[in-house]
N, C-alpha and C positions, 0 to 999 in steps of 0.2 A: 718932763723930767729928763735931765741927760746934761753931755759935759761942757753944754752954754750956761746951767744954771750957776747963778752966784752963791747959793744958799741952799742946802737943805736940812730941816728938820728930820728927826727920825718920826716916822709918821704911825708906826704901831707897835704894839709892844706884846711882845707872842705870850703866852701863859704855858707855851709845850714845846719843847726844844727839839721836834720834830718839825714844826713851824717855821725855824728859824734854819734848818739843815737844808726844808723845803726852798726855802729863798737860796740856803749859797750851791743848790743844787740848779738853778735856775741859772744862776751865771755860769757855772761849768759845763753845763751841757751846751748842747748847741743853740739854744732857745736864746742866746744874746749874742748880741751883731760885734763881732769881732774882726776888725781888720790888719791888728799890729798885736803884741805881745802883751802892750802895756799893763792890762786890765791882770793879767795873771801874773806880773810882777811885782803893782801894788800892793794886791793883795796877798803876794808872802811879805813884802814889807810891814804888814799891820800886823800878822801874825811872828813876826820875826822882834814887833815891838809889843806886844802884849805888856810885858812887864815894866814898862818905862812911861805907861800913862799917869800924870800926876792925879790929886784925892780927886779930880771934876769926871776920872776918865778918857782924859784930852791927849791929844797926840797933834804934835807940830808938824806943819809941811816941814821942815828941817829934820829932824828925825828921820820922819820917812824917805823923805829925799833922799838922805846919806845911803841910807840900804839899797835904794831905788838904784843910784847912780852907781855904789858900787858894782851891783850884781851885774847892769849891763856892759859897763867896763870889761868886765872879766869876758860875758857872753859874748861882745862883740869884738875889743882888741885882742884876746887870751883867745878864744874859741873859734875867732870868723865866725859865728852863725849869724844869719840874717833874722831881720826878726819884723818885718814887714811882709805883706801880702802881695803876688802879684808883681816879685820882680823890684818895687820900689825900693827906696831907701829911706828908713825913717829918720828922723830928727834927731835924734842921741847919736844914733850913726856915723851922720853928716857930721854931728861936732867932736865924736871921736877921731874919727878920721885926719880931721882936720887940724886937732890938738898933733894927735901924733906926725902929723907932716910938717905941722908947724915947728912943733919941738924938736923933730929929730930923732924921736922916742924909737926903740928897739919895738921891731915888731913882735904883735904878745905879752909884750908888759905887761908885769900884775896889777893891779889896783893899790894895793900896800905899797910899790915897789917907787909910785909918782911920788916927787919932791911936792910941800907943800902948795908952791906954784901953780903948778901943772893941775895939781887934787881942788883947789881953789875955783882955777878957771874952770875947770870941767863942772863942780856942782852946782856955780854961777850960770851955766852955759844950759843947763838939763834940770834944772828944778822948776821951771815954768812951768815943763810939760805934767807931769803931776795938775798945775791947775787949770789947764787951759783944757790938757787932751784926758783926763782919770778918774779927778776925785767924784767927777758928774756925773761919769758915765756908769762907774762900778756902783756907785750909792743909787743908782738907779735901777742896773744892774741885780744887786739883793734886795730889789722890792724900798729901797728906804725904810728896812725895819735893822740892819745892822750897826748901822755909825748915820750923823749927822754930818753936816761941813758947813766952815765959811770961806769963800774966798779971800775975804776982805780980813779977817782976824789968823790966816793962815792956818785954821785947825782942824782935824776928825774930833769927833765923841761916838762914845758908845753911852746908853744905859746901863744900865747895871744886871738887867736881864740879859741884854745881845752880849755883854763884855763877860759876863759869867760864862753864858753858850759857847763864845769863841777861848775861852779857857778849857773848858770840859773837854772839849773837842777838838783842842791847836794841832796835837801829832795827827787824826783823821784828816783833818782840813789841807795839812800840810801836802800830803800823799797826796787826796783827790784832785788836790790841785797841778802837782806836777804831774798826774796822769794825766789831767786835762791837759795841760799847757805841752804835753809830750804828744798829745794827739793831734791839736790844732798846728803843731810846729808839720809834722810829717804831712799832715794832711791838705795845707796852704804854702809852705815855706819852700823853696827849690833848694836842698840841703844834698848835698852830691852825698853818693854810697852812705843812705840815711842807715843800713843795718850797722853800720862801725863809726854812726856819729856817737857813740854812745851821751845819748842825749841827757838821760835820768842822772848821770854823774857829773854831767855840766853843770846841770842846772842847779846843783847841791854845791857843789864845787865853787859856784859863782858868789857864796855869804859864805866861803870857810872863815875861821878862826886866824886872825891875828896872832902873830907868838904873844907868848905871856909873859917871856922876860922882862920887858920895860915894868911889870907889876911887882920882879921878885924883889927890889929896892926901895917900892913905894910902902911896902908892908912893913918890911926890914924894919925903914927908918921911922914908918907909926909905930914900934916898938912891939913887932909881932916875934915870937919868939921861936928860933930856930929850932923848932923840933917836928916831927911828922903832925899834923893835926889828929891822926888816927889813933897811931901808936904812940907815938911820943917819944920815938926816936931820935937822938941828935943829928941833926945833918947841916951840914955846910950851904950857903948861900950861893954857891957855884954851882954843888952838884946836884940840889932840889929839887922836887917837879912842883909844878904851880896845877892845882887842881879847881875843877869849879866843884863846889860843894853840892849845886843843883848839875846835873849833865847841859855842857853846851849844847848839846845839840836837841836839846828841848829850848833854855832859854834862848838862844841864838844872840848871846851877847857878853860883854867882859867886862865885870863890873866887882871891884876892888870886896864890898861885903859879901861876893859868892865864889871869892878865892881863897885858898890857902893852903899853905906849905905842907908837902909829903913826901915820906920817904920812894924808890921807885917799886917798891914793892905793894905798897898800900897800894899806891898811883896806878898800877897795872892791874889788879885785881880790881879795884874797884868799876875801874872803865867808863862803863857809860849805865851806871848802876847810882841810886839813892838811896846814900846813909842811912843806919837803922838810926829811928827817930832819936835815941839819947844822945846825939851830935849835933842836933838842935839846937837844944839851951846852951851849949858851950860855943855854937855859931854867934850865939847871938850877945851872948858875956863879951867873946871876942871883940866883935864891932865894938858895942858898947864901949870897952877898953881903948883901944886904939883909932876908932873913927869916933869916937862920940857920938853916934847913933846906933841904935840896935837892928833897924831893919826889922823888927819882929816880924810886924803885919806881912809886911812883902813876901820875905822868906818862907812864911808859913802858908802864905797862899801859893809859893810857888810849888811846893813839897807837896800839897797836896792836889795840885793840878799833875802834878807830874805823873803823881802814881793812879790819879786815874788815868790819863792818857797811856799806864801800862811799863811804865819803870822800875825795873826791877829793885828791890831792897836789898842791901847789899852792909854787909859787917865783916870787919875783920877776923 
């Protein structure tokens, strides 16, 4: 097993979610053979998509790719950090480098900041590596008891056991892993005056948040009603905050049914904190209303992943 195979099935199915911590501790430690970053950047990409797998559990090379590419964009044009063993230069790299010489691009540019073109060539240029150099090696990696894959159909799955575990446990997984990925960097990577790389805030920095404006007119004009979603104060379309109902930095994504309009006072207090539950049913009337889907199922599994992972509850 490893990342020549075409295919792998998920091969066992844990009955104790110590079993399954047991495997993603297997890959973080030093017990799997690590030469490049890759493996600890796929997999914040599966946990960064948790909530975007359709009813099968399925998650698209495309998907993950998008996260994948982002994050090293940042890490490598934004950051300069190398992210190869030994001095080399990896692949993503090479075609960063080379976008940017070719286009001319400001060195540092952000990821959000590339013209469709540019964001184009680049996902085209770096989503191979996902099948060629990752989805093998880390399915191999957590024992093949956490996701399956095909090369050939483009997709991960989990069961419903591994996809629940990695729910239970997405904010734990998150950490251990950028510890990991923080140690293997200092401990292999030639990163000049490593005490002021501050490395732990790159590597967060490298999946931040999109502004949310392009969302405040998509709401508007589905007929969402200018008032705080909280309080229910009137405010204006200019001066707004746009809030995720779930904290971003649990889902790690911007998606139209876990937005909604708030005054800046709600918006501040609330933070990075989870509505008391009776904002719920009126989350989900909302949708209803204006997207024509309620989201129930979603939303309610994400609320409660949340706060086990340790989110605070939070009411006005």
């Amino acid at each position: 097993m490893g990342h020549k195979d075409r295919s792998s099935e998920i091969l066992k199915v844990h009955i104790d979610d110590s079993e399954y911590m047991s495997d993603c501790m297997h890959f973080l430690n030093s017990l799997s053979k690590k030469t490049a970053t890759y493996k600890y950047a796929f997999f914040k990409s599966i946990l960064d998509n948790l909530f975007n797998v359709n009813d099968k559990y399925e998650l698209s090379f495309d998907l993950l790719s998008y996260s994948f590419s982002k994050m090293y964009w940042n890490l490598i044009a934004k950051y300069k950090l190398p992210q190869y063993q030994n001095g080399k230069v990896s692949l993503i790299e090479k075609s960063i480098y080379n976008i940017i010489s070719y286009d001319n691009l400001v060195d540092e540019v952000d990821f959000d900041s590339l013209n469709d073109k540019v964001k184009n060539q680049y996902l085209i240029e770096t989503k191979h590596v996902i099948g060629i150099n990752v989805v093998g090696a880390l399915c191999s990696d957590l024992n093949s008891t956490i996701y399956g894959f095909s090369k050939d159909t483009k997709m991960i799955w989990f069961n419903k056991d591994s996809y629940e575990f990695l729910i239970k446990y997405k904010s734990a997984l998150e950490k251990l892993n950028y510890y990991a990925w923080i140690l293997w960097m200092e401990n292999n990577l030639n990163i000049a005056n490593k005490e002021a790389a501050n490395l732990a805030s790159k590597l967060d920095n490298s999946t931040k948040r999109e502004s949310l404006e392009v969302f405040k007119n998509s709401l508007f004009e589905s007929g969402d009603k200018l008032e705080c979603f909280y309080c229910g104060k009137e405010i204006s379309l200019k001066g707004c905050h746009m809030d995720h109902f779930i904290p971003w930095s649990f889902v790690k994504d911007d998606q139209v049914w876990n937005l909604v309009f708030s005054c800046s006072k709600c918006n501040e207090s609330k933070n990075n904190k989870i509505p008391n539950n009776k904002y719920l049913d009126k989350l989900i009337n909302r949708n209803k209303t204006i997207l024509k889907e309620d989201y129930k199922e979603r939303i309610n599994k994400l609320y409660v992943a949340a706060l086990h992972n340790g989110f605070i509850l939070w009411d006005r």
